[in-house]
Structure formats: C-alpha cells, structure tokens
Biopython code that builds the backbone (N, CA, C, O; Angstrom):
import numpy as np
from Bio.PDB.StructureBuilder import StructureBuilder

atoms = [
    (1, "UNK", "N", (-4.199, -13.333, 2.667)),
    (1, "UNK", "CA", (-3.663, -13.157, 1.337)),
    (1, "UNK", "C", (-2.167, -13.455, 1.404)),
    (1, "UNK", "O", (-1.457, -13.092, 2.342)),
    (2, "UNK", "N", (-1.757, -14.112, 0.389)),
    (2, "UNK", "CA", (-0.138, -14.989, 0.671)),
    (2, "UNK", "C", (0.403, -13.823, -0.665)),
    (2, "UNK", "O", (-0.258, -13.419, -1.621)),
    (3, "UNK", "N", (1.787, -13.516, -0.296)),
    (3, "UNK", "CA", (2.801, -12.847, -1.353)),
    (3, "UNK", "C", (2.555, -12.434, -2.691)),
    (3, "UNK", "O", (2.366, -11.313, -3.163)),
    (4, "UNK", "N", (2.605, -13.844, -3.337)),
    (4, "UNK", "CA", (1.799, -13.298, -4.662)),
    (4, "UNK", "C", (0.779, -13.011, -5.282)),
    (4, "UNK", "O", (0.760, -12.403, -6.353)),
    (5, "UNK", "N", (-0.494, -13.556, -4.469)),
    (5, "UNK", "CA", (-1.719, -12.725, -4.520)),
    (5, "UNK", "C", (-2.146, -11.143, -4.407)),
    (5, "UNK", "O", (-3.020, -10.461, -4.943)),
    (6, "UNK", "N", (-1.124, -10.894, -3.467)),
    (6, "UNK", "CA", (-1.452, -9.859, -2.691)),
    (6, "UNK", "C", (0.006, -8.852, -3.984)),
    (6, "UNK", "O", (0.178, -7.658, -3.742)),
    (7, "UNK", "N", (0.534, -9.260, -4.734)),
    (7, "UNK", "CA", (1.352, -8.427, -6.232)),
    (7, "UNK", "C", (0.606, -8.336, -6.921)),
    (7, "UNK", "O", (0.388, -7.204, -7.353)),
    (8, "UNK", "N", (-0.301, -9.604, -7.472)),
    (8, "UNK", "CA", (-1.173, -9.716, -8.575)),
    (8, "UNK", "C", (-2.261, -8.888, -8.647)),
    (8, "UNK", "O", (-2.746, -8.524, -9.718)),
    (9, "UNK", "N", (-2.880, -8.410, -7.025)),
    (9, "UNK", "CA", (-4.243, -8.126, -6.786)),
    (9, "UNK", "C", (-3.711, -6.082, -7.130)),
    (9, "UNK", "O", (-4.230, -5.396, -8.010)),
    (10, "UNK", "N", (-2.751, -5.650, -6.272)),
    (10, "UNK", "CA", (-2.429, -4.650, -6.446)),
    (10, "UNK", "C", (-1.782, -4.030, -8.154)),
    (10, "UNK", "O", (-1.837, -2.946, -8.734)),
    (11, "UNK", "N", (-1.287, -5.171, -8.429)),
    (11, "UNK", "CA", (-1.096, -4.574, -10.141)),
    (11, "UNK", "C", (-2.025, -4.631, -10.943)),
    (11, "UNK", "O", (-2.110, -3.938, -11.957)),
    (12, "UNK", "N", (-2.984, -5.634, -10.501)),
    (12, "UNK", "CA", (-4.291, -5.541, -11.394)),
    (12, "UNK", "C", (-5.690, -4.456, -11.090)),
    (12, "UNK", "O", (-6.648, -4.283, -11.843)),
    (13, "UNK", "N", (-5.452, -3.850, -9.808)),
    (13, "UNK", "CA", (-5.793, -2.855, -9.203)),
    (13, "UNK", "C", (-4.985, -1.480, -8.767)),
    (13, "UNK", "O", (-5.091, -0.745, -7.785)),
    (14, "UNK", "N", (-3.939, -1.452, -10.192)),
    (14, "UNK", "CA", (-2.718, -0.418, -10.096)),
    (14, "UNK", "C", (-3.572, 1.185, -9.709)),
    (14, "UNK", "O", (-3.390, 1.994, -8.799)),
    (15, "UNK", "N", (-4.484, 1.159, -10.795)),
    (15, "UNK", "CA", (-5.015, 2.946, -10.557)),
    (15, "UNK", "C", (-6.678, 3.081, -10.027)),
    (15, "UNK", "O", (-7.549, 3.855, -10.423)),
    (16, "UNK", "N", (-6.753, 1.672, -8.647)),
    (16, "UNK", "CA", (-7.949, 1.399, -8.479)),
    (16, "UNK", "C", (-7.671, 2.353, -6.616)),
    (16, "UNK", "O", (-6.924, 1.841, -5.782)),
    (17, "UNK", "N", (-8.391, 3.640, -6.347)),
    (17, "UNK", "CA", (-8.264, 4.022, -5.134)),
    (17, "UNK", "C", (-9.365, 4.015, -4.487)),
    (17, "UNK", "O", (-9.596, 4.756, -3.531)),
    (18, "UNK", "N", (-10.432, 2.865, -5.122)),
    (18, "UNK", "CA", (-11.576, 2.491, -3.727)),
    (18, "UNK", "C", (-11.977, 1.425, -3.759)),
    (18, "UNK", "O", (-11.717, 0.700, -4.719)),
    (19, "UNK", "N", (-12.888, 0.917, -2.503)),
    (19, "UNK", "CA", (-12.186, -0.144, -1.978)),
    (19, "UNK", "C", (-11.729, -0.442, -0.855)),
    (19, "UNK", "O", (-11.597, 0.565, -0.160)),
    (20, "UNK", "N", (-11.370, -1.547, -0.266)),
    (20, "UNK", "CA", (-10.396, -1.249, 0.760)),
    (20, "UNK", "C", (-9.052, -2.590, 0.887)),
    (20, "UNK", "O", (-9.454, -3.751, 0.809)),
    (21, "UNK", "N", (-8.292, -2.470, 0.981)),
    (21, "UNK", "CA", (-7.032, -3.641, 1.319)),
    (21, "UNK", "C", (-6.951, -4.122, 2.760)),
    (21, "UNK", "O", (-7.240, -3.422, 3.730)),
    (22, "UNK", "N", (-6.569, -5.268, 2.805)),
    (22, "UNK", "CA", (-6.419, -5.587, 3.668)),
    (22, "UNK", "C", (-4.719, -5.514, 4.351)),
    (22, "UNK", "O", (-3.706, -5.268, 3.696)),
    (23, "UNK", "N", (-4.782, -5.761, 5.603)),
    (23, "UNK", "CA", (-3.339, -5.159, 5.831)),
    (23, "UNK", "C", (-2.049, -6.411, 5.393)),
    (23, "UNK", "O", (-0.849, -6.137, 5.414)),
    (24, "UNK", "N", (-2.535, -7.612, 5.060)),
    (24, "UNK", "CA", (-1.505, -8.453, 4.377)),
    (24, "UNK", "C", (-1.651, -8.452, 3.079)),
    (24, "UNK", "O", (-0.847, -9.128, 2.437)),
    (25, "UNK", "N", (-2.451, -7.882, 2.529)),
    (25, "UNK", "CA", (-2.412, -7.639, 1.002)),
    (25, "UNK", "C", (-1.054, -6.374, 0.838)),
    (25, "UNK", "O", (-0.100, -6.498, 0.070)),
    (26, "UNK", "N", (-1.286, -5.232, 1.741)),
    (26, "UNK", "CA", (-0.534, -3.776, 2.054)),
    (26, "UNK", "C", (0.771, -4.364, 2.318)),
    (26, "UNK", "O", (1.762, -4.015, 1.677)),
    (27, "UNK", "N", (0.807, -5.173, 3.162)),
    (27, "UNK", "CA", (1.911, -5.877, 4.028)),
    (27, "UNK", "C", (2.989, -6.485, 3.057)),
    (27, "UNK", "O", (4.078, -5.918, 2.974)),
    (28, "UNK", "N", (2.758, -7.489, 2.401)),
    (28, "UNK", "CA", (2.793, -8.360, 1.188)),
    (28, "UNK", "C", (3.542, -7.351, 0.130)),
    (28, "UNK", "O", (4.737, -7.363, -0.163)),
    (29, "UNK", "N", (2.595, -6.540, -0.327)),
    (29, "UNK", "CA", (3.159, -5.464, -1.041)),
    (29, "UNK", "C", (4.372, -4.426, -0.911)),
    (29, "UNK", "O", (5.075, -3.957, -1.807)),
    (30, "UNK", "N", (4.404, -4.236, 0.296)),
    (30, "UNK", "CA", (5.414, -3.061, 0.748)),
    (30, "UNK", "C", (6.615, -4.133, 0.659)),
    (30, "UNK", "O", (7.465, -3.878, -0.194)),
    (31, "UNK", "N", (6.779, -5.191, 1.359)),
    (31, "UNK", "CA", (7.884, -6.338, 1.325)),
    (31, "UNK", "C", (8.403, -6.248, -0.288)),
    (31, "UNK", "O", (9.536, -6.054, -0.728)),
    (32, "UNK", "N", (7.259, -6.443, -0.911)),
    (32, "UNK", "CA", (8.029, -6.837, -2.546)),
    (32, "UNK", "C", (8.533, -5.684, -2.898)),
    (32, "UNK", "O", (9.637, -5.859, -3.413)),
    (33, "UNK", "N", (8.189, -4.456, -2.849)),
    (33, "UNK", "CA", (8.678, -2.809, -3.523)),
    (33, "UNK", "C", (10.144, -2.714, -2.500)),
    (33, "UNK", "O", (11.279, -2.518, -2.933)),
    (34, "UNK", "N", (9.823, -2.878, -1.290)),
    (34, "UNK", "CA", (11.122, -2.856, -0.401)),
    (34, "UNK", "C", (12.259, -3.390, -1.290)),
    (34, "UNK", "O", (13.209, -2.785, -1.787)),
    (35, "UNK", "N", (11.786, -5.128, -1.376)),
    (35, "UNK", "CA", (12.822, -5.974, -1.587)),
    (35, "UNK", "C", (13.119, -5.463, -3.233)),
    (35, "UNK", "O", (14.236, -5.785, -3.637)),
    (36, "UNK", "N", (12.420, -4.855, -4.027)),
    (36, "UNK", "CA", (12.395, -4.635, -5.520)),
    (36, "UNK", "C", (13.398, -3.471, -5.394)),
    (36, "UNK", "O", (14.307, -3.245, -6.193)),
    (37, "UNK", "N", (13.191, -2.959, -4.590)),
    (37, "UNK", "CA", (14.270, -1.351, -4.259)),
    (37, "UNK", "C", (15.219, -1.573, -4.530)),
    (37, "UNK", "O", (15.903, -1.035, -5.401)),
    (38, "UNK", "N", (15.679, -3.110, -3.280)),
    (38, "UNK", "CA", (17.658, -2.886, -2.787)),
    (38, "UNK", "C", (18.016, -3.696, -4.154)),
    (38, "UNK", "O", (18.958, -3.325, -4.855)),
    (39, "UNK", "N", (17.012, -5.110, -4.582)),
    (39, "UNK", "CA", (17.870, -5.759, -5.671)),
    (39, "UNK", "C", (17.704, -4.955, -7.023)),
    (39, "UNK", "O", (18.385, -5.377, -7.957)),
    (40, "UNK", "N", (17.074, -4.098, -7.212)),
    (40, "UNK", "CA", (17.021, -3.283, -8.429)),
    (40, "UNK", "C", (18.618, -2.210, -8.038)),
    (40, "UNK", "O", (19.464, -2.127, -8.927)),
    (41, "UNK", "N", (18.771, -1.729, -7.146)),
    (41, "UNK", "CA", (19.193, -0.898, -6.779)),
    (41, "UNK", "C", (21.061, -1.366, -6.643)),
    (41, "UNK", "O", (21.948, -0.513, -6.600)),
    (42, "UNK", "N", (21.292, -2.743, -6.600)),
    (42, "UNK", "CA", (22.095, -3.180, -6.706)),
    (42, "UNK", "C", (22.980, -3.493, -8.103)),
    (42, "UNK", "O", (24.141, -3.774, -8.401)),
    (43, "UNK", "N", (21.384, -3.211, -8.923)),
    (43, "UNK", "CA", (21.747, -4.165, -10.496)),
    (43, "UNK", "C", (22.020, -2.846, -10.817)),
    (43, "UNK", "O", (23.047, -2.425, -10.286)),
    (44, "UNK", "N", (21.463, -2.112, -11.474)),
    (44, "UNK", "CA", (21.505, -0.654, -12.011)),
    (44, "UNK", "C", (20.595, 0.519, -11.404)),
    (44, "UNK", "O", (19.504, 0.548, -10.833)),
    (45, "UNK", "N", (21.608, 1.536, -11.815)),
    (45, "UNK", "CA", (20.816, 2.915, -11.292)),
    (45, "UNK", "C", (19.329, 2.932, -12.448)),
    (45, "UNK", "O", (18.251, 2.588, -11.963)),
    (46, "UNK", "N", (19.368, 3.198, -13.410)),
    (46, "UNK", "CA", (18.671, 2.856, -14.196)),
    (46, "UNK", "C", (17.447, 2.318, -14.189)),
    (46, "UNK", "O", (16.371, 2.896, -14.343)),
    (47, "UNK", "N", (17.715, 0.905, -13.958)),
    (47, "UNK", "CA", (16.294, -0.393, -13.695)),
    (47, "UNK", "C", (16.034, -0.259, -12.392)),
    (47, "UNK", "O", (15.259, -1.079, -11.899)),
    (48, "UNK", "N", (16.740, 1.024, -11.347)),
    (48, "UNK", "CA", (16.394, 1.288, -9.924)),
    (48, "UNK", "C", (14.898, 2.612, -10.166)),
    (48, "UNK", "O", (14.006, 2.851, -9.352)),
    (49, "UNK", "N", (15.068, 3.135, -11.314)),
    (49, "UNK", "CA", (14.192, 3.821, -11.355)),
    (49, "UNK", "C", (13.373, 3.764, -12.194)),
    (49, "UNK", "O", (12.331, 4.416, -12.123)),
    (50, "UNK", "N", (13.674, 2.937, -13.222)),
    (50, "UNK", "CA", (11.841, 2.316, -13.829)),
    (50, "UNK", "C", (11.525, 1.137, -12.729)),
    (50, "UNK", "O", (10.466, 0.755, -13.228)),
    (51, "UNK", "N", (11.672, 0.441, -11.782)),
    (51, "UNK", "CA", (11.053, 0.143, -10.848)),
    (51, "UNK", "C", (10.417, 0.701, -10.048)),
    (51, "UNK", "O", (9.236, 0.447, -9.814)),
    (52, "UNK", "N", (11.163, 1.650, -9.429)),
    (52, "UNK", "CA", (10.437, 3.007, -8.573)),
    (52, "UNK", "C", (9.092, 3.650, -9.515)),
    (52, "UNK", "O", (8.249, 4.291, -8.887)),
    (53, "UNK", "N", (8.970, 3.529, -10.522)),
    (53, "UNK", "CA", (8.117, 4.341, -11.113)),
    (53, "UNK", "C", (7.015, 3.885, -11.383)),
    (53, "UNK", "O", (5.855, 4.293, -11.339)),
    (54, "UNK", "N", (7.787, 2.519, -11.817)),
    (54, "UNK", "CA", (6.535, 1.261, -12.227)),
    (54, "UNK", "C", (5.666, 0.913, -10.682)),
    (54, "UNK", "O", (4.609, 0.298, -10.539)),
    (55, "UNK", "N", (6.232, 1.324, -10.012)),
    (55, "UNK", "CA", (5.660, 0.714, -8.621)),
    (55, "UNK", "C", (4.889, 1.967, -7.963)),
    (55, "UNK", "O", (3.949, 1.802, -7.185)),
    (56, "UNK", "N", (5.288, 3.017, -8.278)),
    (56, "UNK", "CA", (4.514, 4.285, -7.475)),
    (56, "UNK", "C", (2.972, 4.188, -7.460)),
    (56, "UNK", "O", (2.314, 4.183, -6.419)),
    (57, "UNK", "N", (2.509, 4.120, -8.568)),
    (57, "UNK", "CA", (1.101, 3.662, -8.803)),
    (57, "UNK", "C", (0.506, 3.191, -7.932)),
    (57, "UNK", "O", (-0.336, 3.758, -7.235)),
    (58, "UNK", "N", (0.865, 2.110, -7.865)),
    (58, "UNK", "CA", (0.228, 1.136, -7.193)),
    (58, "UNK", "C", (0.725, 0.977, -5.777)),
    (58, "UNK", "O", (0.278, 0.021, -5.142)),
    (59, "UNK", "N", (1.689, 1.880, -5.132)),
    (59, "UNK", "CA", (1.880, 1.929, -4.290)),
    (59, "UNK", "C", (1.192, 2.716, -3.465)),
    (59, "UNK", "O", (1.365, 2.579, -2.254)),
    (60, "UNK", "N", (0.277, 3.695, -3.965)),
    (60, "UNK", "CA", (-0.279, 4.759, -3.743)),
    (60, "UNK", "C", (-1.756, 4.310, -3.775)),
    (60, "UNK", "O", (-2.572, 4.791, -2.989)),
    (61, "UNK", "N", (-1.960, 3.740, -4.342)),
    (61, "UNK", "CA", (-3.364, 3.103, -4.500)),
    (61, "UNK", "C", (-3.832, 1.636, -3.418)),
    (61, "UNK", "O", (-4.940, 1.310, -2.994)),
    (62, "UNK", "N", (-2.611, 1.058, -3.250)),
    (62, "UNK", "CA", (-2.571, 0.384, -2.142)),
    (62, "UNK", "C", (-2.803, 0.582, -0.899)),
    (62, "UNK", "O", (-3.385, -0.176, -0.123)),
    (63, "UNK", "N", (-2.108, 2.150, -0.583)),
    (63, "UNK", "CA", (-2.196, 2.954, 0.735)),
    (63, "UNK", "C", (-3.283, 3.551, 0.997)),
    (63, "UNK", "O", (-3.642, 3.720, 2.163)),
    (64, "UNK", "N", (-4.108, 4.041, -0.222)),
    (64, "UNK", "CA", (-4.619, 4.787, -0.270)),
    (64, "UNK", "C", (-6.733, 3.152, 0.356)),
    (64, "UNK", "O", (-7.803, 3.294, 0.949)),
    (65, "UNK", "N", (-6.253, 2.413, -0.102)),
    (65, "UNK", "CA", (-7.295, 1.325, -0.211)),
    (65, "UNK", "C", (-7.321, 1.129, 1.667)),
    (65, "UNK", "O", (-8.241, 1.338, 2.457)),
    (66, "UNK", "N", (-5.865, 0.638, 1.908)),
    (66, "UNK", "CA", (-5.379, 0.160, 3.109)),
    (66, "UNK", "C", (-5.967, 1.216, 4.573)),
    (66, "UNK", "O", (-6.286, 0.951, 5.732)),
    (67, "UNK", "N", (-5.871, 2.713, 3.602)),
    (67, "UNK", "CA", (-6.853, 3.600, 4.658)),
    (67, "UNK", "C", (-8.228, 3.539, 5.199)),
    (67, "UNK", "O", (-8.847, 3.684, 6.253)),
    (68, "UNK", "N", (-8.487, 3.099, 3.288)),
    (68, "UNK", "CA", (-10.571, 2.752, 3.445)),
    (68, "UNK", "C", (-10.322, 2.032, 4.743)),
    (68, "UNK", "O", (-10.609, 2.577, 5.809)),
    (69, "UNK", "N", (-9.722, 0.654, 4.685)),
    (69, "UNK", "CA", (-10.206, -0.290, 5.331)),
    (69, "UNK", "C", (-10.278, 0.046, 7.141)),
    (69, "UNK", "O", (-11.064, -0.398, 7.978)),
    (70, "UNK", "N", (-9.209, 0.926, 7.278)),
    (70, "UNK", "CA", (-9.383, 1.613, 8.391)),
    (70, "UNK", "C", (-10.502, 2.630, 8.954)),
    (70, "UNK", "O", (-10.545, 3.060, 10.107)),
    (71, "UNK", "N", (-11.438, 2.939, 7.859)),
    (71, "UNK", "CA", (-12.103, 4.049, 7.798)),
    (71, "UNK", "C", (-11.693, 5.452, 7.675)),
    (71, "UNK", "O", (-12.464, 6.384, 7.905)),
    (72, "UNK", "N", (-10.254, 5.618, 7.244)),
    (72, "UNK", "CA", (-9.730, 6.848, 6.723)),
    (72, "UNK", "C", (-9.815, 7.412, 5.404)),
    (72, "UNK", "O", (-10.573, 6.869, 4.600)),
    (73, "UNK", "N", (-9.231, 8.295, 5.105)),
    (73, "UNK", "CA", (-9.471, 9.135, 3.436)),
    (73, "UNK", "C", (-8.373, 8.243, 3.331)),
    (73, "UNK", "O", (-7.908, 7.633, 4.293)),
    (74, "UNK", "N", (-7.888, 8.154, 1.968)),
    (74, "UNK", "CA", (-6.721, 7.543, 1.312)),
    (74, "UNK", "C", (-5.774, 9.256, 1.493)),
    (74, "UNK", "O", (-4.581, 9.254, 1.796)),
    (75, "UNK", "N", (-6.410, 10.340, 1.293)),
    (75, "UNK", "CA", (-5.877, 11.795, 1.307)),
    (75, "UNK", "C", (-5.330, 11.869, 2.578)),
    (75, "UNK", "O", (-5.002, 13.002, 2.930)),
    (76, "UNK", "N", (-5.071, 10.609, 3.669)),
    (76, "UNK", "CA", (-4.415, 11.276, 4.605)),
    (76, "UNK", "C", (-2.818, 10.670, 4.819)),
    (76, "UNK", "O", (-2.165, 10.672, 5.862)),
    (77, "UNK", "N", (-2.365, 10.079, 3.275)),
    (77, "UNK", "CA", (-1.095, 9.882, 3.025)),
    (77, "UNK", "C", (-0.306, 10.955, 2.658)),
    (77, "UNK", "O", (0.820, 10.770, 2.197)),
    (78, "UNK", "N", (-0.801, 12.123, 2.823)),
    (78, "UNK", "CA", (-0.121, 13.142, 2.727)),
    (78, "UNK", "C", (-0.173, 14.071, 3.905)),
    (78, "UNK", "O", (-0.222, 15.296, 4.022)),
    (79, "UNK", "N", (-0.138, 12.815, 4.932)),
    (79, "UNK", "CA", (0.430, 13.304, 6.144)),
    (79, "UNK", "C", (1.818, 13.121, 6.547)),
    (79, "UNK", "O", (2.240, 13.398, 7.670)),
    (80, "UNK", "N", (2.651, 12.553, 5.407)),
    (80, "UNK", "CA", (4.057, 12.110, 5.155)),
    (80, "UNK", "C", (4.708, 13.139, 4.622)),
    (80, "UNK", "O", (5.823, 12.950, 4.135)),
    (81, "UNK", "N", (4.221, 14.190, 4.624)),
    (81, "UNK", "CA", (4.983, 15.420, 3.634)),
    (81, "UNK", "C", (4.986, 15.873, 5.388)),
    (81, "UNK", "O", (5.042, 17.095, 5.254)),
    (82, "UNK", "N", (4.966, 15.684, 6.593)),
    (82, "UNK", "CA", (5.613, 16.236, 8.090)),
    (82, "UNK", "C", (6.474, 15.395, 8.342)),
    (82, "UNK", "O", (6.181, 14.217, 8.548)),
    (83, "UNK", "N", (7.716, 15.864, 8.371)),
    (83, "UNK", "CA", (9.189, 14.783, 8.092)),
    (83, "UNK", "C", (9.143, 14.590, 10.036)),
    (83, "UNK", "O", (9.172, 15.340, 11.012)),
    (84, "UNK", "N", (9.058, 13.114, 9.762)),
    (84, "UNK", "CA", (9.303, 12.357, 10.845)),
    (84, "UNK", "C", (7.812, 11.868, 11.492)),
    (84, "UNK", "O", (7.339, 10.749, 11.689)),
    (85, "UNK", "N", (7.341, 13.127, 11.709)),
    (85, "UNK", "CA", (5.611, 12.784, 12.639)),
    (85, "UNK", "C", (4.709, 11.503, 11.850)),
    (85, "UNK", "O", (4.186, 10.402, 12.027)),
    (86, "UNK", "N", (5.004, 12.688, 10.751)),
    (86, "UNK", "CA", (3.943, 12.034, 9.274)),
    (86, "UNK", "C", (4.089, 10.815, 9.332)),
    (86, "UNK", "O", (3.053, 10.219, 9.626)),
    (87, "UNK", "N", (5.091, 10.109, 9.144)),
    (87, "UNK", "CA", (5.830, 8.827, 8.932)),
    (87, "UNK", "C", (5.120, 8.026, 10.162)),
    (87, "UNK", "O", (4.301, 7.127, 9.972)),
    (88, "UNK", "N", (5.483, 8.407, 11.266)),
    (88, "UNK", "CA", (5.073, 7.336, 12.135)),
    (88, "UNK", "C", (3.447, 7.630, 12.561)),
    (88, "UNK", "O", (2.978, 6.754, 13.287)),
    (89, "UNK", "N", (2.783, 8.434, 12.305)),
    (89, "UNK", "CA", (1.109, 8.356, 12.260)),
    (89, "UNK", "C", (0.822, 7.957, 11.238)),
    (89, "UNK", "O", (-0.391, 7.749, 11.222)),
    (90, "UNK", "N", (1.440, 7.638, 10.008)),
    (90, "UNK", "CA", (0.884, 7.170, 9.353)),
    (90, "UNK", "C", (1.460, 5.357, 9.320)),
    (90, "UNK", "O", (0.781, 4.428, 8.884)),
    (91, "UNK", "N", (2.318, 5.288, 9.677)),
    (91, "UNK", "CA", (2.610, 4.128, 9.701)),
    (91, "UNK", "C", (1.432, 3.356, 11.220)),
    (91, "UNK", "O", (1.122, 2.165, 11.206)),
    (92, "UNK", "N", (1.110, 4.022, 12.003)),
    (92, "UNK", "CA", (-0.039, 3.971, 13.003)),
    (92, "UNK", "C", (-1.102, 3.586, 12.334)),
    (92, "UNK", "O", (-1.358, 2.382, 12.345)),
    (93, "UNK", "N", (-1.950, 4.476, 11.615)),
    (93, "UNK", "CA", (-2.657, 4.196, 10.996)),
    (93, "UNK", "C", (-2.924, 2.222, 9.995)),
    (93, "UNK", "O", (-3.793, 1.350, 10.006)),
    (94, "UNK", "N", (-1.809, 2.397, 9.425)),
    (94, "UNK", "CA", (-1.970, 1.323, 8.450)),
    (94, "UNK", "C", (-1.637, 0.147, 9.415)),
    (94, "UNK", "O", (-1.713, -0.855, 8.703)),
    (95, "UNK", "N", (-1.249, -0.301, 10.898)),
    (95, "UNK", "CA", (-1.070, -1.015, 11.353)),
    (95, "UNK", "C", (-2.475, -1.085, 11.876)),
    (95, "UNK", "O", (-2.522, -2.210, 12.373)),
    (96, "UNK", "N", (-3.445, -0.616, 12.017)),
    (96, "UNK", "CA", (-4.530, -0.561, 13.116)),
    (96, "UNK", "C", (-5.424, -1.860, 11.972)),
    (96, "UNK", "O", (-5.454, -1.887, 10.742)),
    (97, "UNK", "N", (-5.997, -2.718, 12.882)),
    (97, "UNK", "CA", (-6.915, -3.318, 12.097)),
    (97, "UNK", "C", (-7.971, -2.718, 11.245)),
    (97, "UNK", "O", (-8.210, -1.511, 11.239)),
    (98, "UNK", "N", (-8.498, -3.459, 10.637)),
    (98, "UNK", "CA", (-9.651, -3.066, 9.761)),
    (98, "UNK", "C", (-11.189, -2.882, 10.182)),
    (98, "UNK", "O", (-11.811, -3.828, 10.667)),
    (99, "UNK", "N", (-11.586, -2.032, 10.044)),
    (99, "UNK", "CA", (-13.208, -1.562, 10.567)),
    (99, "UNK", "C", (-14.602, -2.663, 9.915)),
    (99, "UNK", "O", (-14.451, -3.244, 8.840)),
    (100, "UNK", "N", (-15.652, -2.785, 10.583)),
    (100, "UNK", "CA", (-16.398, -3.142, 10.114)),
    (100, "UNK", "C", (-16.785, -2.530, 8.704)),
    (100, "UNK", "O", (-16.173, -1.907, 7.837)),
    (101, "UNK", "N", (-18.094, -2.998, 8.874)),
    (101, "UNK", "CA", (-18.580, -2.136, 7.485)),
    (101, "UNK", "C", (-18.525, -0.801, 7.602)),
    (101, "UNK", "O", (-18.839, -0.303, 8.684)),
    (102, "UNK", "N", (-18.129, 0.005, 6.545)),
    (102, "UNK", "CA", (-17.882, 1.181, 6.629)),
    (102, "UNK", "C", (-18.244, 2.320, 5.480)),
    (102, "UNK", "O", (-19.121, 1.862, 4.748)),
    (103, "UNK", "N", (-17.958, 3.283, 5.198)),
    (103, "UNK", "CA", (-18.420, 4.389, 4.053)),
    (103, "UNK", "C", (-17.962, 3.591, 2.796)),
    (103, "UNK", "O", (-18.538, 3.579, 1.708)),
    (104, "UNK", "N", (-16.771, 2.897, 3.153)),
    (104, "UNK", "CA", (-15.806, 2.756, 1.290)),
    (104, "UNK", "C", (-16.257, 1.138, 1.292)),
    (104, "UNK", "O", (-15.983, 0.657, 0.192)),
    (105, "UNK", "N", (-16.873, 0.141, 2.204)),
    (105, "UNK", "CA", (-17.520, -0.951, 1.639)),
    (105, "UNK", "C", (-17.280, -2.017, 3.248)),
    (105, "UNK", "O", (-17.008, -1.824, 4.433)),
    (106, "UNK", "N", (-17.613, -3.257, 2.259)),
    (106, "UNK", "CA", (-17.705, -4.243, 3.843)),
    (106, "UNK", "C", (-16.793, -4.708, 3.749)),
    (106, "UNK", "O", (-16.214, -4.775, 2.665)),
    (107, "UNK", "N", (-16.264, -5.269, 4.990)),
    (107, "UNK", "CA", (-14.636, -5.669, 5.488)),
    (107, "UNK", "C", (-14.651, -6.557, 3.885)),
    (107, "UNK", "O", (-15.425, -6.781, 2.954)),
    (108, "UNK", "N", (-12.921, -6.923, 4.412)),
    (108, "UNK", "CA", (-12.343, -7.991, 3.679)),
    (108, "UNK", "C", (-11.987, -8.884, 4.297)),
    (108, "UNK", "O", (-11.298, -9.079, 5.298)),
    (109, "UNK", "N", (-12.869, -9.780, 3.161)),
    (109, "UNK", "CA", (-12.567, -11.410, 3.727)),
    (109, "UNK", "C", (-11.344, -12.008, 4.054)),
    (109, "UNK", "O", (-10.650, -12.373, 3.105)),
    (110, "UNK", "N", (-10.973, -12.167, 5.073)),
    (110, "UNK", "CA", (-9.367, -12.634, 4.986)),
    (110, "UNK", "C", (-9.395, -14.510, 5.227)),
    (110, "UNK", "O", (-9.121, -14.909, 6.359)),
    (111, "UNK", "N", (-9.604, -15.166, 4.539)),
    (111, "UNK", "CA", (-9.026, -16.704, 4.588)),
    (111, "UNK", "C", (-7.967, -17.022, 5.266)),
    (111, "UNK", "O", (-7.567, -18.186, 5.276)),
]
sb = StructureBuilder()
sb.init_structure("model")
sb.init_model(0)
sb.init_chain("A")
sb.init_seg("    ")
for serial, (resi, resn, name, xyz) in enumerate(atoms, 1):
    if name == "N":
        sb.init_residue(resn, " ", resi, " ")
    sb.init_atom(name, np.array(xyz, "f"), 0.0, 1.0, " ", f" {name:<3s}", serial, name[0])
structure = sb.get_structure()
C-alpha cells in the first residue's frame, strides 16, 4: 500500500475497528499525522488542534485494525497509559508481522 492509499483507506475506514491493517497501510499513516502535527503546528495553534482531532479517530482505529492483523485485541493500545514500557511494547507489537488467518479475518493482501 503506497502513501495515499493507505490516507484514503484509513479516512474512509475512520470509525471502522475490525478488520485488520496492514503494517504499511499503519506505517503510511502514522508518517502523514506525524508530518500533519509539525506543519500544522508551525502554521497555527489552532489548525494544530482541529488536526489532532480530526485525526484521533482514525488514528485509533488504525491501531486498533493493525493489532487484528497481529492477532491482538485493538484494547491492548491502552497499554500506552504505562509511561515509557507501554510505548515501546506497544510499538513491538505493531512492528511484528502479520499472522495468518486469524479470529478478526484472513491476512492482507499486500501487492
């Protein structure tokens, strides 16, 4: 999945949490909210936080997909509320490839 597929697929799947993502769809995504952060964040305080807001959604639903594909709950992104641990097991997690077929559906096709 190339950059803008992988915006289009997640905004059109903003409040979709099953499923599963693939990790360059996740990948793809986190890059654009990153990069949406600093240049929002540069322009105004303001348009720094209807971005942040506009993006939570689907940022959450992304992570939460990106787990299926691992064979995890999407519920174990709130292993980030343990300042520091959380962060890097969960960043573990979303790096690990994707499982066969599994409870939340069959892999994703990656072209």
């Amino acid at each position: 999945m190339d950059f803008g597929t992988s915006i289009k697929t997640c905004f059109s799947k903003y409040a979709d949490f099953n499923g599963r993502a693939s990790r360059s769809e996740y990948w793809w995504f986190s890059l654009f909210t990153v990069l949406g952060y600093i240049v929002t964040a540069f322009i105004h305080e303001a348009l720094y936080g209807v971005f942040v807001l506009g993006t939570l959604l689907p940022t959450i639903a992304v992570g939460a997909r990106r787990l299926h594909d691992t064979g995890r709950s999407g519920w174990m992104q709130l292993i980030m509320l343990i300042p520091l641990i959380g962060a890097l097991v969960l960043l573990y997690f979303v790096l690990q490839p994707g499982e066969g077929e599994n409870r939340f559906g069959e892999p994703i096709a990656v072209a």
